[in-house]
C-alpha positions as CSV (number, residue, x, y, z in Angstrom):
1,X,25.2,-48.3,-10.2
2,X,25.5,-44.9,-11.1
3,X,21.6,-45.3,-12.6
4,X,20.2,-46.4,-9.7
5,X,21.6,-43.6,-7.7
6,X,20.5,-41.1,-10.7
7,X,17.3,-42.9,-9.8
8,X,17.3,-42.6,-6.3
9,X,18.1,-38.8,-6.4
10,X,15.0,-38.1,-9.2
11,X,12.9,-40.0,-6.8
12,X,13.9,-37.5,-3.9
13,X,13.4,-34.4,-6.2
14,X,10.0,-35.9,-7.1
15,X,8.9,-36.0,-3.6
16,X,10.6,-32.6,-2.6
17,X,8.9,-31.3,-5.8
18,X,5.4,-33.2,-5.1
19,X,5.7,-32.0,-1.1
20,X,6.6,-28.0,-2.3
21,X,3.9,-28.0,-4.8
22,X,1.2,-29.2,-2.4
23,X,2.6,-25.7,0.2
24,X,0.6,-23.0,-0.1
25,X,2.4,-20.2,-1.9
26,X,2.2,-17.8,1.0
27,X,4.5,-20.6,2.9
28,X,7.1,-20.6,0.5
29,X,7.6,-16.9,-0.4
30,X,7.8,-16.0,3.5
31,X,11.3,-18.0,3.5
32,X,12.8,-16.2,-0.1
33,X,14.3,-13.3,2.5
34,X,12.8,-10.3,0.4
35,X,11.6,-7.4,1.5
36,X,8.9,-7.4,-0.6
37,X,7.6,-10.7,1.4
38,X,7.3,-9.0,4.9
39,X,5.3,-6.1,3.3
40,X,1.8,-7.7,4.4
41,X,0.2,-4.7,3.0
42,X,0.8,-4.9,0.0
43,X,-0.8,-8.4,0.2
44,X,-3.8,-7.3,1.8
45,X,-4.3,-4.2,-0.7
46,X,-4.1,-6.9,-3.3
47,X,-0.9,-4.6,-4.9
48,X,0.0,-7.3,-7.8
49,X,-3.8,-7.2,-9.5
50,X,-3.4,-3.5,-8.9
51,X,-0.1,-3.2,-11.0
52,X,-1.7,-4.9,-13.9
53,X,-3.4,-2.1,-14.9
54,X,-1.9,0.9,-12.9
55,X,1.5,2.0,-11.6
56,X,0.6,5.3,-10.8
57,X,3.2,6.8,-13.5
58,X,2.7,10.3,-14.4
59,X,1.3,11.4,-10.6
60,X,3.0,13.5,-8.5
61,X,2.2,13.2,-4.9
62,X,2.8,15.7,-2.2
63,X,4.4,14.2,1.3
64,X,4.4,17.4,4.1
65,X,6.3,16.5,6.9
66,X,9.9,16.0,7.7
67,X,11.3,16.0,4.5
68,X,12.5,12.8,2.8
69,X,16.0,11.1,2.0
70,X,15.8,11.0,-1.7
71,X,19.1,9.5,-1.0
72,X,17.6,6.1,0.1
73,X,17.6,3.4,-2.7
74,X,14.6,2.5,-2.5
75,X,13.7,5.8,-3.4
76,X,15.9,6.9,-5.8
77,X,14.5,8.9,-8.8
78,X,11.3,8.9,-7.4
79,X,11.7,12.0,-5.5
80,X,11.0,15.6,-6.9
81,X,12.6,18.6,-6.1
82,X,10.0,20.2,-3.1
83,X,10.9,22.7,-0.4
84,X,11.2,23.2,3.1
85,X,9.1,25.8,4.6
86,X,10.7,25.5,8.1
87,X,14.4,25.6,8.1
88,X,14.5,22.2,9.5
89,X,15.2,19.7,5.9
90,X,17.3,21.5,4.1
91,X,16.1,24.1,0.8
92,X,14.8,21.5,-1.2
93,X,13.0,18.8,1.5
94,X,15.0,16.1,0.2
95,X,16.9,15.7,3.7
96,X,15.0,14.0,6.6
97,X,15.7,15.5,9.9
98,X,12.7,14.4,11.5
99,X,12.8,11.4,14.2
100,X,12.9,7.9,14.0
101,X,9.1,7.4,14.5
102,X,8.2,10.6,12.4
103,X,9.7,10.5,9.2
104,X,8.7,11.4,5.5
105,X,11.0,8.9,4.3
106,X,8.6,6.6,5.7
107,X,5.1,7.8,4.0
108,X,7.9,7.9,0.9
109,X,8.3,4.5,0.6
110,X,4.7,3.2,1.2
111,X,3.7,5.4,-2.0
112,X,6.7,5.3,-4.3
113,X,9.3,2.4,-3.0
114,X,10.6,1.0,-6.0
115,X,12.2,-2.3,-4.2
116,X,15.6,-1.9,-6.1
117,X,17.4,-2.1,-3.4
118,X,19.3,-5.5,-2.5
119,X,19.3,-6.0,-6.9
120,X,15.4,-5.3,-6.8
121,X,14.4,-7.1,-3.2
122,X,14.0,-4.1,-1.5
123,X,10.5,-2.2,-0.2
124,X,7.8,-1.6,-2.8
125,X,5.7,0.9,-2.4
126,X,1.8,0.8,-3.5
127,X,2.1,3.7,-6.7
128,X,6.1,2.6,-7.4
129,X,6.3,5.3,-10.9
130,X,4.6,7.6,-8.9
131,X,7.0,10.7,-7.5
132,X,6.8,12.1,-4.1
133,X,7.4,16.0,-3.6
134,X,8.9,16.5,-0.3
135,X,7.7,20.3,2.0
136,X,9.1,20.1,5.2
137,X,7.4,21.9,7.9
138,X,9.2,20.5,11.3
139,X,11.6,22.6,13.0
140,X,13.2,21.6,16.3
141,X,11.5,18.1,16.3
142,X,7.9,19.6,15.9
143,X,6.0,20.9,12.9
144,X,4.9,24.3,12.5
145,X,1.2,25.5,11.6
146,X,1.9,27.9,9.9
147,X,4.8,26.6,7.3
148,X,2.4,23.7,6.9
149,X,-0.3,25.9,5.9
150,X,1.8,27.0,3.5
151,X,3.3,23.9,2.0
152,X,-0.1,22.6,1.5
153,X,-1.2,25.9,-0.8
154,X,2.1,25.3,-2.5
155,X,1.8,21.9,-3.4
156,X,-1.4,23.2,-4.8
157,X,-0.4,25.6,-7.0
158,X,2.3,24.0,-8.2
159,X,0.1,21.1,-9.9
160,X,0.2,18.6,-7.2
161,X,-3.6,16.6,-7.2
162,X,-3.0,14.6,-4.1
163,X,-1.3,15.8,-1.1
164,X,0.0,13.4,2.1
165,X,-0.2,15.6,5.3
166,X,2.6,13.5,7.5
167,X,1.7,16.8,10.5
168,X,-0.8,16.4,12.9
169,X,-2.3,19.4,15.4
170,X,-4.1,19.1,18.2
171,X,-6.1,22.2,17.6
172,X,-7.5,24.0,14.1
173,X,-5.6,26.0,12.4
174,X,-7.5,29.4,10.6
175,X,-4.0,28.9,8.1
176,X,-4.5,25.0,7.7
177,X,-7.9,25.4,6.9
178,X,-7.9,28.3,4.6
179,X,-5.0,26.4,3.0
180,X,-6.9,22.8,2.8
181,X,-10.3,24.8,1.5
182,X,-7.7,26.1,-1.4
183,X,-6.2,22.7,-2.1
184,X,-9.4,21.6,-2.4
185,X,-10.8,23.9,-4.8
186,X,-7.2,23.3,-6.6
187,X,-9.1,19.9,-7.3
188,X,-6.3,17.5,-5.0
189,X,-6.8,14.8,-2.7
190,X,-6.3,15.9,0.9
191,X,-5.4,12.9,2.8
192,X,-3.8,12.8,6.8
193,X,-4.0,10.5,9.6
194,X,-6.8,10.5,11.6
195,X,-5.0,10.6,14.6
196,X,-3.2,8.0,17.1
197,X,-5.3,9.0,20.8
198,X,-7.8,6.7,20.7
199,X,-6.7,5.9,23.9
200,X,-5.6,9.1,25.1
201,X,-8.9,11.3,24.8
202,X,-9.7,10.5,21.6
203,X,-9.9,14.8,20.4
204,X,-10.2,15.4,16.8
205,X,-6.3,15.9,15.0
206,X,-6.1,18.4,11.9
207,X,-6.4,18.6,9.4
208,X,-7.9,15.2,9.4
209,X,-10.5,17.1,11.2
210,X,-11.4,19.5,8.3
211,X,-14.2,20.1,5.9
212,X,-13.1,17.7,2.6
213,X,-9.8,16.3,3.9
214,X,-9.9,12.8,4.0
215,X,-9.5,11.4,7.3
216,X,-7.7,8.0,7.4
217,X,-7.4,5.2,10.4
218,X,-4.8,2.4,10.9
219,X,-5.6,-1.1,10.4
220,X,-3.9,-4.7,11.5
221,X,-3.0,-7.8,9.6
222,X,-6.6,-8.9,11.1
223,X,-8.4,-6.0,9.1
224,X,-9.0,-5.0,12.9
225,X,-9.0,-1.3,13.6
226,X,-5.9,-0.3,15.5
227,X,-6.7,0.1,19.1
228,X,-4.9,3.6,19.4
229,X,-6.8,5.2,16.0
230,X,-9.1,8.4,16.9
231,X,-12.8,6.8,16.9
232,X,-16.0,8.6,15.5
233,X,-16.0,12.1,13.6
234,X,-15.5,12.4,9.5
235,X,-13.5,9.0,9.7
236,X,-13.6,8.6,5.7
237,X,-11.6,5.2,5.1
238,X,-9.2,2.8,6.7
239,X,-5.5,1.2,5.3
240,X,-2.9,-0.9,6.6
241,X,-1.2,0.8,9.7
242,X,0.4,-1.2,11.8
243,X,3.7,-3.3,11.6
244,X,4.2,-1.7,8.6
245,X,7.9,-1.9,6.8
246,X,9.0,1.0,4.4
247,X,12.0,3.1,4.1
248,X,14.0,5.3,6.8
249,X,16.5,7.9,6.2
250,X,20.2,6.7,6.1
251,X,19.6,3.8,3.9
252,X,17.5,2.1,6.4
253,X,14.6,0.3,6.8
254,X,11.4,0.8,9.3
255,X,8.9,-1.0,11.1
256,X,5.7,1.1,12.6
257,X,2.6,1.9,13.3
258,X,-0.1,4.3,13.6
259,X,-2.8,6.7,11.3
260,X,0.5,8.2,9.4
261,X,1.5,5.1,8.3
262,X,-1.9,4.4,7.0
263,X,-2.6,7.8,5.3
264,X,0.1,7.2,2.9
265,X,-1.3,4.2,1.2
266,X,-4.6,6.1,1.0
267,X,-2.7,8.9,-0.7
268,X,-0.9,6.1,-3.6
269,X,-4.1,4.4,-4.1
270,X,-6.0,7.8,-5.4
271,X,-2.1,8.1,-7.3
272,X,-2.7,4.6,-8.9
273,X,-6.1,6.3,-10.0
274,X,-5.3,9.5,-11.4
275,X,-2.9,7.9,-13.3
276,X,-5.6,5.4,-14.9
277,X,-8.7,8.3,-15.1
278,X,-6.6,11.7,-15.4
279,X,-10.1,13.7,-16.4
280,X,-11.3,12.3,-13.3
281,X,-11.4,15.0,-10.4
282,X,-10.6,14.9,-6.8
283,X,-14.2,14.3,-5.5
284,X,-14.9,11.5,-8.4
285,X,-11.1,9.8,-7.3
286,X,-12.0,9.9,-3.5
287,X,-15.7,8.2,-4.0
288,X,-14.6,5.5,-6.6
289,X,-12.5,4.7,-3.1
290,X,-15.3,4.9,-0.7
291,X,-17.3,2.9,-3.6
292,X,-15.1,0.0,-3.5
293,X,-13.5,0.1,-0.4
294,X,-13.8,-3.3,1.6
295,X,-16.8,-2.4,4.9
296,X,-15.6,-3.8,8.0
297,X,-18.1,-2.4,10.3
298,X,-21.6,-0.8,10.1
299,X,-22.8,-0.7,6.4
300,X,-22.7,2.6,5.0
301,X,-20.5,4.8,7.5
302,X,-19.1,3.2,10.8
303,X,-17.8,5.2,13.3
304,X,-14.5,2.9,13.5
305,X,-13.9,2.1,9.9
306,X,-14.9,4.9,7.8
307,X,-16.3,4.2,4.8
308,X,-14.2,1.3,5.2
309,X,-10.6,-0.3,4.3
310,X,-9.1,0.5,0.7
311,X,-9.3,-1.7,-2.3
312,X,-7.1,-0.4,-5.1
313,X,-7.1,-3.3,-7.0
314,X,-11.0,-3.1,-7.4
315,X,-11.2,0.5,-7.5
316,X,-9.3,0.2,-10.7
317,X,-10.9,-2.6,-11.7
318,X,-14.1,-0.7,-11.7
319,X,-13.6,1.8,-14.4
320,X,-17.4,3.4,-14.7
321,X,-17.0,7.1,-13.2
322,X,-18.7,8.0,-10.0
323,X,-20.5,10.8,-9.5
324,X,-18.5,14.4,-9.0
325,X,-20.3,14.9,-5.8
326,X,-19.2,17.9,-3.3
327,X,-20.4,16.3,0.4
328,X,-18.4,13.2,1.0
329,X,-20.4,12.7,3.8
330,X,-23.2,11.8,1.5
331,X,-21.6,9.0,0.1
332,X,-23.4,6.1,2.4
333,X,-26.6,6.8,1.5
334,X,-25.5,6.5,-2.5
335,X,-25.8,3.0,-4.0
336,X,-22.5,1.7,-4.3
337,X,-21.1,0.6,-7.7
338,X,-21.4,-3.1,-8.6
339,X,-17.9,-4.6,-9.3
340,X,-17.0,-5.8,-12.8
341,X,-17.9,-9.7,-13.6
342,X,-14.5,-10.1,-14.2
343,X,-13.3,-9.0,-10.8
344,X,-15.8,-10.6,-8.4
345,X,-14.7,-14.2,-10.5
346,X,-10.6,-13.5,-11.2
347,X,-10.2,-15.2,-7.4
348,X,-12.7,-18.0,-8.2
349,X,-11.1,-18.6,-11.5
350,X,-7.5,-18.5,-10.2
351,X,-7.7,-20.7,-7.8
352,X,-9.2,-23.0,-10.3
353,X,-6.6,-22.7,-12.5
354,X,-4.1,-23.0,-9.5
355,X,-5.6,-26.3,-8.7
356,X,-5.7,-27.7,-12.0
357,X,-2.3,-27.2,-13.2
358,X,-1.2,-28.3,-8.9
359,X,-3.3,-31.2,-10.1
360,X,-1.8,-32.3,-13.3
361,X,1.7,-31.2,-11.9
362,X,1.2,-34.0,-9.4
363,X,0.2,-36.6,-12.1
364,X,3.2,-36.4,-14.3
365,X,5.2,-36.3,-11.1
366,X,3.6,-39.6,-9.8
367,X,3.9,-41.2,-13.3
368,X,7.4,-40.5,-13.8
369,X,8.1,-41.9,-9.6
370,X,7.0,-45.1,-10.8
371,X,9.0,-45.4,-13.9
372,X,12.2,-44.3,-12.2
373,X,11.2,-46.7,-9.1
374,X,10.7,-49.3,-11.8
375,X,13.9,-48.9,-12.8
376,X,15.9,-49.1,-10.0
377,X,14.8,-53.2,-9.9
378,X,17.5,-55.5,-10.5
379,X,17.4,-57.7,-13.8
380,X,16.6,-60.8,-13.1
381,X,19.8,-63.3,-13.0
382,X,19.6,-66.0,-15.3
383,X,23.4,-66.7,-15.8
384,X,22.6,-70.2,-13.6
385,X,21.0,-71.5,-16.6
386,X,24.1,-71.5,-18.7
């Protein structure tokens, strides 16, 4: 008796079994509860191909805004000592004071999350053993030209090669731009938002606006350009921005959208590849990105997409260094860099080895069904011929 219900039970578990390995993975991790599984970005960027060969260790990214709650878990030990420029984040930026839509803490967590939170199912960021250097520049809810002006040469001359401006102006700035020329020549990345008035005027923002910085737009789950993004100008690439989880001061968590949340993974993909190339510079990190990046629109330059959306995980993958060129601009009409054989066939020859061993999975399965159904049939009764 107890057999056959032993077999009954295995022949349940083989169809459960036979019925989950025939869902498609994305299915089944939606329902583990994880943070990690609501971050569609990191999906999109390809993050977990990206890992295997950079983390973004030894980088150090600046993040000038609010200032940002090195408090948060997610964050812990990922967070520098940085400044605040403003009065408004405390003497060392590692206090958020900004509001709930224009936080540090959240351009924090799409670079450097580390997902410990919740015994390691918290937020991931893109660069997680990179560190963030907080310079707050807001005071009184708004940010101030000229503290960030001066955040932005600090970062600079304190060794910082890539720098995350979380402030936007509507106008230039002679400060900003003297500052961002200097960063430049300091050999970082300048990366901000390209701005969110697309629909209201569309006016260049800065520094997104300015000479070398680059200029970064928001993009859906659809790889669709967000409908609020600023349009035209020195658009230089597009990144997830919208819907887009990652950590808020307090201990909290944060859904948004816009160009600020897009900047940031802009900013941890160049961190993922100074970390790999350290001798390269700025210029040669910034066009391996416009190299690989994904076109969505127009080839070459497209007035919506940039150069187009981010691809970290073949940026890396793509190890032959670009040309150290000074006019980004120029990159469309350069021949971009054919990905490695290995890269343009690991998706090919994944899901080949996905289906194989689904395949055999299913055999064994099946075979061992009909021995246990086998089983479950009564001997025959022969005590009648006694």
């Amino acid at each position: 008796m107890s057999r056959h219900r032993f077999a009954g039970r295995a022949g349940a578990f083989i169809v459960l079994m036979t019925l989950a390995m025939a869902t498609p993975a994305a299915a089944s991790e939606s329902d583990s509860g994880t943070l990690l599984d609501s971050e569609w970005a990191l999906t999109a960027l390809k993050a977990e191909r990206a890992w295997k060969i950079s983390k973004g260790a030894g980088v150090t990214v600046a993040v000038i805004g609010t200032g940002v709650d090195a408090a948060h878990p997610d964050l812990r030990g990922r967070i520098v000592r940085g400044k605040d420029f403003a009065g408004g984040s405390g003497g060392f930026g590692n206090r958020d004071d900004g509001r709930a839509a224009e936080q540090s803490t959240h351009a924090a967590g799409i670079i450097v999350g580390t997902g410990r939170n919740y015994r390691g199912d918290g937020m991931s960021g893109l660069a997680p053993e990179a560190r963030v250097m907080p310079l707050g520049v807001y005071r009184d809810g708004k940010p101030q030209a000229e503290a960030t002006a001066k955040a932005i040469r600090y970062a600079a001359s304190h060794g910082v090669r890539i720098i995350d401006v979380a402030a936007s102006f509507k106008r230039p700035n002679p400060a900003i731009r003297s500052a961002v020329k200097y960063a430049i020549a300091q050999d970082a990345v300048v990366v901000a938002g390209a701005g969110d008035n697309g629909k209201d005027g569309n006016r260049p923002t800065y520094p997104a606006s300015l000479p070398g910085v680059v200029a970064v737009v928001a993009t859906d789950k659809k790889g669709a350009v967000w409908t609020s993004s600023h349009r035209g100008g020195k658009l230089t690439l597009a990144a997830p921005g919208v819907a887009i989880l990652t950590t808020a001061r307090n201990n909290d968590y944060w859904t948004g959208e816009g160009t600020g949340y897009a900047a940031p993974w802009v900013a941890a993909g160049a961190a993922l590849l100074r970390s790999e190339h350290p001798r390269w510079n700025s210029r040669q990190v910034v066009q391996k990105l416009i190299d690989t990046a994904d076109r969505k629109g127009a080839a070459g330059h497209d007035p919506r997409y940039g150069f187009g959306q981010i691809a970290p995980a073949k940026a890396l993958a793509d190890r032959a260094a670009p040309p150290a060129s000074s006019d980004l601009s120029a990159a469309a009409d350069r021949p971009r860099t054919k990905p490695a054989a290995s890269e343009e066939s690991s998706d090919d020859a994944s899901a080949l080895v996905t289906i194989g061993v689904v395949a055999g999975v299913l055999v064994v399965l099946a075979v061992l069904a009909v021995v246990l159904i086998s089983r479950r049939r009564p001997p025959h009764n022969n005590s009648h011929n006694g």
